[in-house]
PDB file of N, CA, C and O in Angstrom:
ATOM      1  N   UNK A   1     118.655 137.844  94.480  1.00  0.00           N
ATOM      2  CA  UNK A   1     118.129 136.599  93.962  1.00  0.00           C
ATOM      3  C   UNK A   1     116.836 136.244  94.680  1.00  0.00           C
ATOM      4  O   UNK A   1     116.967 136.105  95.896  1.00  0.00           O
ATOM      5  N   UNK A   2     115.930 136.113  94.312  1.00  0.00           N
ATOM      6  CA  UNK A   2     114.933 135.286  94.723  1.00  0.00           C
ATOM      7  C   UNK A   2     115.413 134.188  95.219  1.00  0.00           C
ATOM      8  O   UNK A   2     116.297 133.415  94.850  1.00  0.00           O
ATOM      9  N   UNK A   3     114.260 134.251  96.677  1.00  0.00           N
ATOM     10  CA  UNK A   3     114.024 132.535  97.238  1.00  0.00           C
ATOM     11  C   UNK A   3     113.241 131.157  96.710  1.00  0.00           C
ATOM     12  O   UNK A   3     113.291 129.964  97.007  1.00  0.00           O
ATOM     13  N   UNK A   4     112.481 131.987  95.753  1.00  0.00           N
ATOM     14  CA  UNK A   4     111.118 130.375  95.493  1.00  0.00           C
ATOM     15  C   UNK A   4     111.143 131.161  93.952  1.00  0.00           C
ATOM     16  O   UNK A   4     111.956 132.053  93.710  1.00  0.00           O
ATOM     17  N   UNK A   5     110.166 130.703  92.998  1.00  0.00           N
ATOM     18  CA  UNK A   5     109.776 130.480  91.788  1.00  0.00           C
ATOM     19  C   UNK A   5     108.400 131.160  92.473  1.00  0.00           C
ATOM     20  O   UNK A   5     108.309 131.289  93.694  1.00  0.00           O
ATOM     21  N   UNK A   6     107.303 131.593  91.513  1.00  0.00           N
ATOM     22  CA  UNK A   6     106.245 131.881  91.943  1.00  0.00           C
ATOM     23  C   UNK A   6     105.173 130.640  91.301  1.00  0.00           C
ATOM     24  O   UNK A   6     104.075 130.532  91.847  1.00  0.00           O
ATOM     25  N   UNK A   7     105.443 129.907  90.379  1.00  0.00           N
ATOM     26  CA  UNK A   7     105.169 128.479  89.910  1.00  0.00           C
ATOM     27  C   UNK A   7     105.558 127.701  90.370  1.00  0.00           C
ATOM     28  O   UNK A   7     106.787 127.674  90.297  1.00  0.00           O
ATOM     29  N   UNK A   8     105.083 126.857  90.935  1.00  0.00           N
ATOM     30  CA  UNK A   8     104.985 125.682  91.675  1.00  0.00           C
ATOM     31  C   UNK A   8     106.335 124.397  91.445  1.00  0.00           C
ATOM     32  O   UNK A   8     107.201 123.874  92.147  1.00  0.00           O
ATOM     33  N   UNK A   9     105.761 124.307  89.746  1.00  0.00           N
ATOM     34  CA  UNK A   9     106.360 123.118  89.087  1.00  0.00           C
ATOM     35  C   UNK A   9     107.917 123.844  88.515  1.00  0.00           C
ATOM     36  O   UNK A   9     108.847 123.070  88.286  1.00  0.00           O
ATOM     37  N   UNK A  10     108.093 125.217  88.329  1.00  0.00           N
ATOM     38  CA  UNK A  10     109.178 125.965  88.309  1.00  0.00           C
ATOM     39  C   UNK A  10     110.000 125.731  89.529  1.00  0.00           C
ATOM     40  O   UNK A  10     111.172 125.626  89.168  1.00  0.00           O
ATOM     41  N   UNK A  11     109.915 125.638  90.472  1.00  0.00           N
ATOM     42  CA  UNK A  11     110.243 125.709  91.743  1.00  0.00           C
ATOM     43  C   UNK A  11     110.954 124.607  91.928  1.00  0.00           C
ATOM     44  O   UNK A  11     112.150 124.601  92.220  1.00  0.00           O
ATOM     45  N   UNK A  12     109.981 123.245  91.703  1.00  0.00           N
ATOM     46  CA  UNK A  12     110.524 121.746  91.745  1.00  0.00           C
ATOM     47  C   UNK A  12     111.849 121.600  90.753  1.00  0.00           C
ATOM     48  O   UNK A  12     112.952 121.138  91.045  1.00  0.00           O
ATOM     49  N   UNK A  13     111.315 122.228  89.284  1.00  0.00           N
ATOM     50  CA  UNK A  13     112.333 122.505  88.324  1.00  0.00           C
ATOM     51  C   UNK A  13     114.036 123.090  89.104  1.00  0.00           C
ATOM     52  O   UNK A  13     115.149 122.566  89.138  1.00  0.00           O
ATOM     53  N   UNK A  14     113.569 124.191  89.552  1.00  0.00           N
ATOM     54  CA  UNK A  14     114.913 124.926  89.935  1.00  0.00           C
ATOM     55  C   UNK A  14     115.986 124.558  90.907  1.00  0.00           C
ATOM     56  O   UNK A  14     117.166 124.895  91.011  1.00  0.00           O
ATOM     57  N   UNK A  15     114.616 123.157  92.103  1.00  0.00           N
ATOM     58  CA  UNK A  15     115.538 123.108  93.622  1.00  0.00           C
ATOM     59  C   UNK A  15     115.817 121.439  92.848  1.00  0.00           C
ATOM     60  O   UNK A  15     116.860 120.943  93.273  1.00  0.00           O
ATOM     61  N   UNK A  16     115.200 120.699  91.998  1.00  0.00           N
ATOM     62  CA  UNK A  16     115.707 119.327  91.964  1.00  0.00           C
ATOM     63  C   UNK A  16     115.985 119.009  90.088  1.00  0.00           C
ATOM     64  O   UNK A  16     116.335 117.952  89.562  1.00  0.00           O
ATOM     65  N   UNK A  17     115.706 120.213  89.493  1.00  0.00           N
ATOM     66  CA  UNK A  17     116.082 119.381  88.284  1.00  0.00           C
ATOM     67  C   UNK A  17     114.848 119.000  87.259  1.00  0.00           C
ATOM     68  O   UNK A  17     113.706 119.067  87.716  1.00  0.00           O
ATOM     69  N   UNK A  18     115.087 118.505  85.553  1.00  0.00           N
ATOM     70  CA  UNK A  18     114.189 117.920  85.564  1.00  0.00           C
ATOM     71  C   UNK A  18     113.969 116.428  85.829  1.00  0.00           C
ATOM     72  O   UNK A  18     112.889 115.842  85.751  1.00  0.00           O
ATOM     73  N   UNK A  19     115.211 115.879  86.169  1.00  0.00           N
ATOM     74  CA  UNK A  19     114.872 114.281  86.432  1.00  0.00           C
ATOM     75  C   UNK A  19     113.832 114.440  87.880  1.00  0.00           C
ATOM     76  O   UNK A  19     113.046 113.554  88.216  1.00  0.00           O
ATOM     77  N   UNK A  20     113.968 115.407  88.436  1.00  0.00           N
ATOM     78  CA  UNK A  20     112.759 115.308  89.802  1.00  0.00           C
ATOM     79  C   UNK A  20     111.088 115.828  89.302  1.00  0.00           C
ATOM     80  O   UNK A  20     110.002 115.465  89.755  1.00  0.00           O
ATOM     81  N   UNK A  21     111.361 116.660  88.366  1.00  0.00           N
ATOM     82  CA  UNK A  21     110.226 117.390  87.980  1.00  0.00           C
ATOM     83  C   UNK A  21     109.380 115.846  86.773  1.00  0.00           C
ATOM     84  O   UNK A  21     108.173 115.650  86.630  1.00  0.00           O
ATOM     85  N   UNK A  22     110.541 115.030  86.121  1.00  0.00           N
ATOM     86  CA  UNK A  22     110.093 113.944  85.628  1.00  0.00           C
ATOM     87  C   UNK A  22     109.113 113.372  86.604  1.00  0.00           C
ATOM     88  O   UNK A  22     107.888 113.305  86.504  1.00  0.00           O
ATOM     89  N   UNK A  23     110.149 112.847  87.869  1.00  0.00           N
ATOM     90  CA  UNK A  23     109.499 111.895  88.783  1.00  0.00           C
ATOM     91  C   UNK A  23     108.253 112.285  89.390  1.00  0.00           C
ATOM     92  O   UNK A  23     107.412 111.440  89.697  1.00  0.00           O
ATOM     93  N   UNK A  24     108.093 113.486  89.573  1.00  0.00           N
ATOM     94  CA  UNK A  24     106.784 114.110  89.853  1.00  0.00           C
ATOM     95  C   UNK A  24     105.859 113.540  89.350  1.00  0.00           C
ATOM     96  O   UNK A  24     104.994 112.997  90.039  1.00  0.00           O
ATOM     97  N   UNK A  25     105.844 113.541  88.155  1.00  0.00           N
ATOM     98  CA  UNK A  25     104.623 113.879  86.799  1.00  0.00           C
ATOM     99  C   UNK A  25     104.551 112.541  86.836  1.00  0.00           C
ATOM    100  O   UNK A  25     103.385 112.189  86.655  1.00  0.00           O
ATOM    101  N   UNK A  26     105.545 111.322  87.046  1.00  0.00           N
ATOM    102  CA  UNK A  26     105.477 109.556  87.320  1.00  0.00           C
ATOM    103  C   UNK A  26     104.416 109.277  88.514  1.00  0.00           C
ATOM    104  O   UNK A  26     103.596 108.381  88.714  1.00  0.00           O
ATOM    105  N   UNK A  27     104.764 110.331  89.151  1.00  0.00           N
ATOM    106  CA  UNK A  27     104.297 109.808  90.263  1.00  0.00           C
ATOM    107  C   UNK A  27     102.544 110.153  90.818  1.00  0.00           C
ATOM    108  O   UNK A  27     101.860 109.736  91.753  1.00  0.00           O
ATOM    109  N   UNK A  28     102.340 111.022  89.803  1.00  0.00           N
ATOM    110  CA  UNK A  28     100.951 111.963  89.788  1.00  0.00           C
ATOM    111  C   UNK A  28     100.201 110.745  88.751  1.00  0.00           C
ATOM    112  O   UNK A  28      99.274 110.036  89.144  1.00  0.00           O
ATOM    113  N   UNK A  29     100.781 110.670  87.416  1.00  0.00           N
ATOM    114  CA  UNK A  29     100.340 109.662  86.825  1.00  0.00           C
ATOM    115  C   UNK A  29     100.197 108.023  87.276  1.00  0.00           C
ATOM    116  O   UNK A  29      99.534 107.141  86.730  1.00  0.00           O
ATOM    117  N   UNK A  30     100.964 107.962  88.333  1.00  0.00           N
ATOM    118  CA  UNK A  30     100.975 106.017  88.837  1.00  0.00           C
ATOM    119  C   UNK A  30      99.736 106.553  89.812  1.00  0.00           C
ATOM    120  O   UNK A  30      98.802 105.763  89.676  1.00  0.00           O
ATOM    121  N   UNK A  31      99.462 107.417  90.573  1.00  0.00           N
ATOM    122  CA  UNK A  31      98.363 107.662  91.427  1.00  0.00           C
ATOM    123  C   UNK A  31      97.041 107.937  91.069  1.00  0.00           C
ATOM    124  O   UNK A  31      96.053 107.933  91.802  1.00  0.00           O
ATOM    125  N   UNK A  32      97.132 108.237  89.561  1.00  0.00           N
ATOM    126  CA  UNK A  32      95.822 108.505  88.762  1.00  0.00           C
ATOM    127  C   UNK A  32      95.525 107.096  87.778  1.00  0.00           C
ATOM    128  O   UNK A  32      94.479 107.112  87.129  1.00  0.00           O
ATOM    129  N   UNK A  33      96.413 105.908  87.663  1.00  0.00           N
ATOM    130  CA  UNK A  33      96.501 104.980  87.259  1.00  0.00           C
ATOM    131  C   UNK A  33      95.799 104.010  88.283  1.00  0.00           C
ATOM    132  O   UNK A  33      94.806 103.296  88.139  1.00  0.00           O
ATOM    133  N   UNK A  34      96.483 104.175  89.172  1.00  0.00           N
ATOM    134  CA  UNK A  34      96.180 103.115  90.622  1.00  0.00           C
ATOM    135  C   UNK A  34      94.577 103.545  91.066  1.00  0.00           C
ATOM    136  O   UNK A  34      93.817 102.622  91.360  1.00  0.00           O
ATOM    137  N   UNK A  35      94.048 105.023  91.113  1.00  0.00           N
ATOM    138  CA  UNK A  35      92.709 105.477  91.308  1.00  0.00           C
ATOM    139  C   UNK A  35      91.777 104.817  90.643  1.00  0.00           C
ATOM    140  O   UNK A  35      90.769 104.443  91.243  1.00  0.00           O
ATOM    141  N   UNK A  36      91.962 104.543  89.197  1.00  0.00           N
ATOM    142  CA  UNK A  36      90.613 104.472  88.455  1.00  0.00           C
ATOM    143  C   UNK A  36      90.904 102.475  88.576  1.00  0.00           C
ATOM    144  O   UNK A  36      90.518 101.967  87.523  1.00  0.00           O
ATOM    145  N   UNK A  37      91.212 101.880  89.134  1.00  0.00           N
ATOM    146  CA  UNK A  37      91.399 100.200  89.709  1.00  0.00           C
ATOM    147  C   UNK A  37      90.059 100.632  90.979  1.00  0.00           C
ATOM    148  O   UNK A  37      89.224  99.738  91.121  1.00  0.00           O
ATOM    149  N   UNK A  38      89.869 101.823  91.791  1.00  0.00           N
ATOM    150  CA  UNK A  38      89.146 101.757  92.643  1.00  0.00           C
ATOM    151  C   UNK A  38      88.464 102.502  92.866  1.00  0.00           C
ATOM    152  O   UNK A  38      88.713 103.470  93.585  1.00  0.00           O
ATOM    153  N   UNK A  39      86.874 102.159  92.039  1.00  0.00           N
ATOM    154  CA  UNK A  39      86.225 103.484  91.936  1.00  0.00           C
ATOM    155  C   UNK A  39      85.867 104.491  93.059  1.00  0.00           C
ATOM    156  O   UNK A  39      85.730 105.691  92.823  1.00  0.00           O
ATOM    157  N   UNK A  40      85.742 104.028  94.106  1.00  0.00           N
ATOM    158  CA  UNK A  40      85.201 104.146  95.705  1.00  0.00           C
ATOM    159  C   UNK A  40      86.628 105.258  96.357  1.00  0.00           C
ATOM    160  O   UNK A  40      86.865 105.639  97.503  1.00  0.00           O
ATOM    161  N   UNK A  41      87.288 105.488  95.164  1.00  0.00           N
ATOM    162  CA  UNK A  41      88.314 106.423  95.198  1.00  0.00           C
ATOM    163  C   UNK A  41      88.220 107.795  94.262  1.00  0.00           C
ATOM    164  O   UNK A  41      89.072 108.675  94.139  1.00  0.00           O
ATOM    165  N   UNK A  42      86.707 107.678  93.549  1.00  0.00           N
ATOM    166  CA  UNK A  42      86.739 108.870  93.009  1.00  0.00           C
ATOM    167  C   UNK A  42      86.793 110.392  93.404  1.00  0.00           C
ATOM    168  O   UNK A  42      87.423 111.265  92.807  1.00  0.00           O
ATOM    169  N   UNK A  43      86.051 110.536  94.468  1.00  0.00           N
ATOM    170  CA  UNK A  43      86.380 111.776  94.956  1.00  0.00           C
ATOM    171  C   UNK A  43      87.569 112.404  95.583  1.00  0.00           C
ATOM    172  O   UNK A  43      87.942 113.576  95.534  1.00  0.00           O
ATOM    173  N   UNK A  44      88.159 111.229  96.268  1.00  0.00           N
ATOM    174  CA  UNK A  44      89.994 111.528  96.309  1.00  0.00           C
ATOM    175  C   UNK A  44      90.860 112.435  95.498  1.00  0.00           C
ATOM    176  O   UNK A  44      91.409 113.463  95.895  1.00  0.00           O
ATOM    177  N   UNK A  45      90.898 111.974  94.455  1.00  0.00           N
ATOM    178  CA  UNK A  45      91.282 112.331  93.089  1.00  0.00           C
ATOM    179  C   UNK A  45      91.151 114.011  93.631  1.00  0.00           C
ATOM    180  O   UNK A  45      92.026 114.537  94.320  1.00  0.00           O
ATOM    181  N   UNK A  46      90.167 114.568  93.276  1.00  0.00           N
ATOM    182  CA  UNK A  46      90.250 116.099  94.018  1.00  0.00           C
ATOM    183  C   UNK A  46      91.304 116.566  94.610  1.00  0.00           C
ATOM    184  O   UNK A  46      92.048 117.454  94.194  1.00  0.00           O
ATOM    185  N   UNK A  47      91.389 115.884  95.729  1.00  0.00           N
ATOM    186  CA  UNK A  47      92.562 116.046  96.836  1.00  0.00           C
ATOM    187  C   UNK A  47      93.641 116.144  95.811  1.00  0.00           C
ATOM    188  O   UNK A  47      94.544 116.870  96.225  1.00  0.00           O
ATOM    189  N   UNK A  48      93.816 115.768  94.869  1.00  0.00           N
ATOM    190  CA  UNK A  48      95.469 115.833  94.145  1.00  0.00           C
ATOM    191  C   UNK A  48      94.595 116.851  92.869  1.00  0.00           C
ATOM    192  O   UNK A  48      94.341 118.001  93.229  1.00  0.00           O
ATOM    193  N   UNK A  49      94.393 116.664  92.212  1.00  0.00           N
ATOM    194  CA  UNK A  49      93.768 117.607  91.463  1.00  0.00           C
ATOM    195  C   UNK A  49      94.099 118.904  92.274  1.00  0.00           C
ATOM    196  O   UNK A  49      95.244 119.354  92.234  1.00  0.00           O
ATOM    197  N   UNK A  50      93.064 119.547  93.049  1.00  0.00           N
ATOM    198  CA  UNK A  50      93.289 120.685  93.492  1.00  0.00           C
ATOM    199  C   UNK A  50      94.802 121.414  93.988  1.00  0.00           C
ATOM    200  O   UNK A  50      95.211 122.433  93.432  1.00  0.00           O
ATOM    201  N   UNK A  51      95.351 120.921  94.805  1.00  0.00           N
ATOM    202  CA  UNK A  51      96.859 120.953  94.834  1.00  0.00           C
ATOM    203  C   UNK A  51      97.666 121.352  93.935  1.00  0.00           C
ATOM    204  O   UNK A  51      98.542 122.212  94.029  1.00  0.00           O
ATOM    205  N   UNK A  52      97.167 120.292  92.458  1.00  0.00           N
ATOM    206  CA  UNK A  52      98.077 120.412  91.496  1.00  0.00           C
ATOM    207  C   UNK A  52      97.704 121.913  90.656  1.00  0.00           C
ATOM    208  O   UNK A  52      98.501 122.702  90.149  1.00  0.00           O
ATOM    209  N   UNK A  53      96.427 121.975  90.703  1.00  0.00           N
ATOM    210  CA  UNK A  53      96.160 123.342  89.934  1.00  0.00           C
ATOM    211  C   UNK A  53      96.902 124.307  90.430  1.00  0.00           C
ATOM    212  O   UNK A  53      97.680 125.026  89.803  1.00  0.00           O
ATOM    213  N   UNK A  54      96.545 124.334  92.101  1.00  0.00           N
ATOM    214  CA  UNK A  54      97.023 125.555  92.564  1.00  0.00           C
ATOM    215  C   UNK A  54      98.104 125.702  92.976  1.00  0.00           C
ATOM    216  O   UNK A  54      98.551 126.703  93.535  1.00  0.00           O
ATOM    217  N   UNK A  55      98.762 124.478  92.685  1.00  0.00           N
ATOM    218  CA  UNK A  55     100.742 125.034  92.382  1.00  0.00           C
ATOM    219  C   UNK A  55     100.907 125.800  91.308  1.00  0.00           C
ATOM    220  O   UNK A  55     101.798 126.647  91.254  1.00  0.00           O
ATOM    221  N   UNK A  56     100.187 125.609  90.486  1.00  0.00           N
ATOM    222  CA  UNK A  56     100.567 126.461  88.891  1.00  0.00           C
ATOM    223  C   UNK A  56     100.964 127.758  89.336  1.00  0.00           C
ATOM    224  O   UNK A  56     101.986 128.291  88.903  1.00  0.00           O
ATOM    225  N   UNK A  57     100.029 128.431  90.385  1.00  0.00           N
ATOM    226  CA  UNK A  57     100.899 130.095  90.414  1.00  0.00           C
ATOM    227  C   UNK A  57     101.068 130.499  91.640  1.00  0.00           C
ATOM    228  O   UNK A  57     100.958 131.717  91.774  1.00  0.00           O
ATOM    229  N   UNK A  58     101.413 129.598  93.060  1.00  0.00           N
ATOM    230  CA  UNK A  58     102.337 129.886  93.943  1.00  0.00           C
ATOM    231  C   UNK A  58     102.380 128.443  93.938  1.00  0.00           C
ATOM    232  O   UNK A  58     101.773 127.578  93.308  1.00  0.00           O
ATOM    233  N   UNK A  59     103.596 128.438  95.142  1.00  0.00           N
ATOM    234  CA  UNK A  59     104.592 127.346  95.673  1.00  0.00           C
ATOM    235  C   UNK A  59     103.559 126.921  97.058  1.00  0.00           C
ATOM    236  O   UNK A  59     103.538 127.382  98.200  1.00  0.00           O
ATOM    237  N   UNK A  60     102.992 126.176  96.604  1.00  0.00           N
ATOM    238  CA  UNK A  60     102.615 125.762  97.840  1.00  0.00           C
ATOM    239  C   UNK A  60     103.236 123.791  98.324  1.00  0.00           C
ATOM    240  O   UNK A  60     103.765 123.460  99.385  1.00  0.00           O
ATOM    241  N   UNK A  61     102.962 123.025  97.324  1.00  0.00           N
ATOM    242  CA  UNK A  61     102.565 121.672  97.635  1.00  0.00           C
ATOM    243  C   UNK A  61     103.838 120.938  98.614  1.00  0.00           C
ATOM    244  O   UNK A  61     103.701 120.071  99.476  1.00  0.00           O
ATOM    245  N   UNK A  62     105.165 121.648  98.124  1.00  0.00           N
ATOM    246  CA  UNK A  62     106.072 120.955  98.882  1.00  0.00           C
ATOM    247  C   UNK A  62     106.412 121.840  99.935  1.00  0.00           C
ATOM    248  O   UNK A  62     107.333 121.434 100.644  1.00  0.00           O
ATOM    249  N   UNK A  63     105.914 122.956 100.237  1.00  0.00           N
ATOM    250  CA  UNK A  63     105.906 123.429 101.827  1.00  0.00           C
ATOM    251  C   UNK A  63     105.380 123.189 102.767  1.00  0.00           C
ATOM    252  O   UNK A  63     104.188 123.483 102.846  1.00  0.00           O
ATOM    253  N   UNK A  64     106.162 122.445 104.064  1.00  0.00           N
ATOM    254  CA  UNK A  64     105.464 122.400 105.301  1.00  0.00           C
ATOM    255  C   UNK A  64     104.468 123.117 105.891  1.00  0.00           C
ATOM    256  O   UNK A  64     104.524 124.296 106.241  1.00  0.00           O
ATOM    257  N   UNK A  65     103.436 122.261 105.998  1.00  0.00           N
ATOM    258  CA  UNK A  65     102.786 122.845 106.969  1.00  0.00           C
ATOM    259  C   UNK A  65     101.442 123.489 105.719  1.00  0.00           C
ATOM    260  O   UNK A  65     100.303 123.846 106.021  1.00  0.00           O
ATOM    261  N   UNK A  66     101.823 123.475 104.863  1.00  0.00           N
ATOM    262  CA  UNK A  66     100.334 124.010 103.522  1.00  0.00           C
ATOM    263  C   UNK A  66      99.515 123.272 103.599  1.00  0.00           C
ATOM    264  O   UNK A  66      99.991 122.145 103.463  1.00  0.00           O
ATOM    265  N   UNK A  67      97.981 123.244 103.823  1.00  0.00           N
ATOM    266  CA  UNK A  67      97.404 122.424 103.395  1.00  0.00           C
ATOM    267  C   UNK A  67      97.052 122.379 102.047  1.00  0.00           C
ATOM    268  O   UNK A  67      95.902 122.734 101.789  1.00  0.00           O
ATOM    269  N   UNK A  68      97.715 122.053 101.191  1.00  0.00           N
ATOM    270  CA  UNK A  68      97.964 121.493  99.832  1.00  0.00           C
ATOM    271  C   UNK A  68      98.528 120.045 100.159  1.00  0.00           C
ATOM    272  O   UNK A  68      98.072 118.942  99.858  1.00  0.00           O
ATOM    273  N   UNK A  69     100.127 120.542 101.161  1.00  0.00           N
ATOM    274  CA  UNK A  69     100.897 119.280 100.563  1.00  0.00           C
ATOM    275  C   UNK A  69      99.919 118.356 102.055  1.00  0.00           C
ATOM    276  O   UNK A  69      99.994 117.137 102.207  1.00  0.00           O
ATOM    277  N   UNK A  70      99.364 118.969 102.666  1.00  0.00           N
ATOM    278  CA  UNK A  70      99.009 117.958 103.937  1.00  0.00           C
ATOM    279  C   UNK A  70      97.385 116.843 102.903  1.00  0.00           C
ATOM    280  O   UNK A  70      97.028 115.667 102.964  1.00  0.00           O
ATOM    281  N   UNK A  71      96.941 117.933 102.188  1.00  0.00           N
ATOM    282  CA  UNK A  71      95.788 117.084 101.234  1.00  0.00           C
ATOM    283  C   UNK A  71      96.701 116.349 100.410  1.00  0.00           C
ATOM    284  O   UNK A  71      96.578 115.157 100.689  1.00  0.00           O
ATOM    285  N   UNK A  72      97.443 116.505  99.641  1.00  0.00           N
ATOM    286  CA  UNK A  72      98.030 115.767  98.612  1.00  0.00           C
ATOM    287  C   UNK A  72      98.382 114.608  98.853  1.00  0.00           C
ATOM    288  O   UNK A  72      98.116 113.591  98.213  1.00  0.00           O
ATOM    289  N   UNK A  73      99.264 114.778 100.199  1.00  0.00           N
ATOM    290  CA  UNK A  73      99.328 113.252 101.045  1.00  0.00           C
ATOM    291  C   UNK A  73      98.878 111.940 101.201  1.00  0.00           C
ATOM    292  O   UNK A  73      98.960 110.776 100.809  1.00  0.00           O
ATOM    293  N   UNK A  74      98.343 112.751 102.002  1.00  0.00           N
ATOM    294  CA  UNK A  74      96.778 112.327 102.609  1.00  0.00           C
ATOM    295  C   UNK A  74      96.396 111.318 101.217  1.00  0.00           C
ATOM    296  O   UNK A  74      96.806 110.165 101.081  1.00  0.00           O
ATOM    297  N   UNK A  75      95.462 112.101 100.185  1.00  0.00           N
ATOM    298  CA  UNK A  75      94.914 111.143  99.112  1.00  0.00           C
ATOM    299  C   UNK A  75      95.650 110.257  98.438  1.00  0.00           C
ATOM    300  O   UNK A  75      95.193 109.257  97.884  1.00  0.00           O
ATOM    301  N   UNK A  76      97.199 110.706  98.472  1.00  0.00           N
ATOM    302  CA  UNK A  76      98.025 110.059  97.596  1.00  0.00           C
ATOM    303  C   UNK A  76      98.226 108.293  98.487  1.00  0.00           C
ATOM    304  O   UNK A  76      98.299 107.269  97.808  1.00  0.00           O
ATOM    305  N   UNK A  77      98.265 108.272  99.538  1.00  0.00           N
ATOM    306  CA  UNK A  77      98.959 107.582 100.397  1.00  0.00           C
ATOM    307  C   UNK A  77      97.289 106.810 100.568  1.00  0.00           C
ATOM    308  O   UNK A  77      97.164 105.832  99.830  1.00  0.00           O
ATOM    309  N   UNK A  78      96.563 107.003 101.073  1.00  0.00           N
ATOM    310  CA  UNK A  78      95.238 106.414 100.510  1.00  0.00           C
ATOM    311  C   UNK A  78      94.851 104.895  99.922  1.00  0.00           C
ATOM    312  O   UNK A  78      94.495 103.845 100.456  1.00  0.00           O
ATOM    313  N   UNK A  79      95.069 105.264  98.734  1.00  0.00           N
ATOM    314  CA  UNK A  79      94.982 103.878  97.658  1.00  0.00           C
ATOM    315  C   UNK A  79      95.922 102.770  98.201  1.00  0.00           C
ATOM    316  O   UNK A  79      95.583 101.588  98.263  1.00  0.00           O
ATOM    317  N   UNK A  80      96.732 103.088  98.462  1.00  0.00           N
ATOM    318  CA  UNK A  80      98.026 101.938  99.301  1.00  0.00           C
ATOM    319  C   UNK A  80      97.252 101.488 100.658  1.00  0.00           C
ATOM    320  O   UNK A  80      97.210 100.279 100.886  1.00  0.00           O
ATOM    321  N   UNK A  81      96.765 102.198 101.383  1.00  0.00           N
ATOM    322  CA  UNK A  81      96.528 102.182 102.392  1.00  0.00           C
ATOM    323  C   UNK A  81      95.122 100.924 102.192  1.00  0.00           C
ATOM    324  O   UNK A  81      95.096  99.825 102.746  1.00  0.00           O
ATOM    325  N   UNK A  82      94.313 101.348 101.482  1.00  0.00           N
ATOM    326  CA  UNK A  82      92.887 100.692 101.640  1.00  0.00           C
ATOM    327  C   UNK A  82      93.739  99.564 100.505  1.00  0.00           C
ATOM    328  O   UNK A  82      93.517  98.443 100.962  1.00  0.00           O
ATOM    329  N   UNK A  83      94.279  99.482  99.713  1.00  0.00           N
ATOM    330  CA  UNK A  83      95.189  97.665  98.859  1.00  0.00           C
ATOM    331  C   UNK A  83      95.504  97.190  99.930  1.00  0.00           C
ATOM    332  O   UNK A  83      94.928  96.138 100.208  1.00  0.00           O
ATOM    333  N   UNK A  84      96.324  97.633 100.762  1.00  0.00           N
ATOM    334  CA  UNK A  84      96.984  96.525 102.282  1.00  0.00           C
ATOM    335  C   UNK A  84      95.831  96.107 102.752  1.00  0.00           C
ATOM    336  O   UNK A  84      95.630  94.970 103.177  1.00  0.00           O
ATOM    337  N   UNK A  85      95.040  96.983 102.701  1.00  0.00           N
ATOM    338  CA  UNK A  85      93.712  96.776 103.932  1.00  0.00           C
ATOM    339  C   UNK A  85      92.882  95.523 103.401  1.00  0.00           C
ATOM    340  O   UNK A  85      92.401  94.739 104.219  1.00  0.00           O
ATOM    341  N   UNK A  86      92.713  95.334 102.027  1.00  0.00           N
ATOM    342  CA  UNK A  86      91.676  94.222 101.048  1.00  0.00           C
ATOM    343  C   UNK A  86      92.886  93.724 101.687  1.00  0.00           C
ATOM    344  O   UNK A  86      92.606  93.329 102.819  1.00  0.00           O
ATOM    345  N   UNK A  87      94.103  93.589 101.414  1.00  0.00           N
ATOM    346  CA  UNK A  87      94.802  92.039 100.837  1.00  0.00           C
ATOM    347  C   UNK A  87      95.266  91.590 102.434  1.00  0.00           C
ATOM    348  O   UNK A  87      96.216  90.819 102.572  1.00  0.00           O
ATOM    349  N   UNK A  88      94.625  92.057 103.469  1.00  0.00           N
ATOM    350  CA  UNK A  88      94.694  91.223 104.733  1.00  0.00           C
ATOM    351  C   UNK A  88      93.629  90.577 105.165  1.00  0.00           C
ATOM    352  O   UNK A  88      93.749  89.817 106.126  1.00  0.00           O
ATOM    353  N   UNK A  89      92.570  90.733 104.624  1.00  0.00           N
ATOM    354  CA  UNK A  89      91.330  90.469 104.505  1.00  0.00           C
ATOM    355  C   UNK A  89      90.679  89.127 104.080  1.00  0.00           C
ATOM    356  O   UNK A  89      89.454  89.030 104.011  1.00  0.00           O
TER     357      UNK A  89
END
């Protein structure tokens, strides 16, 4: 038996399902929703973009220690970060 999927989103598919592979695609879309509220966040966007392409044909984004999932983070977590930051302001 194989250990991993050689597709990314196969992978998510196989270890959680599609209700996880749903929540994914929720969660890629609420972050590309929440981006375009702040334009000064356009180049971010990349950071998840790229990631997402290059899960298509290995497993990288949810392995420790990839810098995929360390960029994906990173930008995703971002937009939250600089909203707290205005609304203490």
């Amino acid at each position: 038996m194989p250990i991993q999927a050689h597709s990314g989103y196969l992978d998510i598919t196989n270890e959680v399902g599609l209700i996880g592979i749903a929540l994914f695609i929720l969660i890629v879309l609420y972050y590309l929703i929440n981006v375009k509220k702040i334009p000064s966040l356009s180049t971010w966007v990349w950071f998840i973009v790229l990631p997402l392409v290059g899960n298509i044909t290995e497993t990288t984004l949810f392995r420790e220690g990839s810098p995929s999932q360390v960029f994906f983070t990173i930008a995703y977590l971002l937009p939250f970060a600089l909203k707290k930051e205005s609304t203490n302001q």
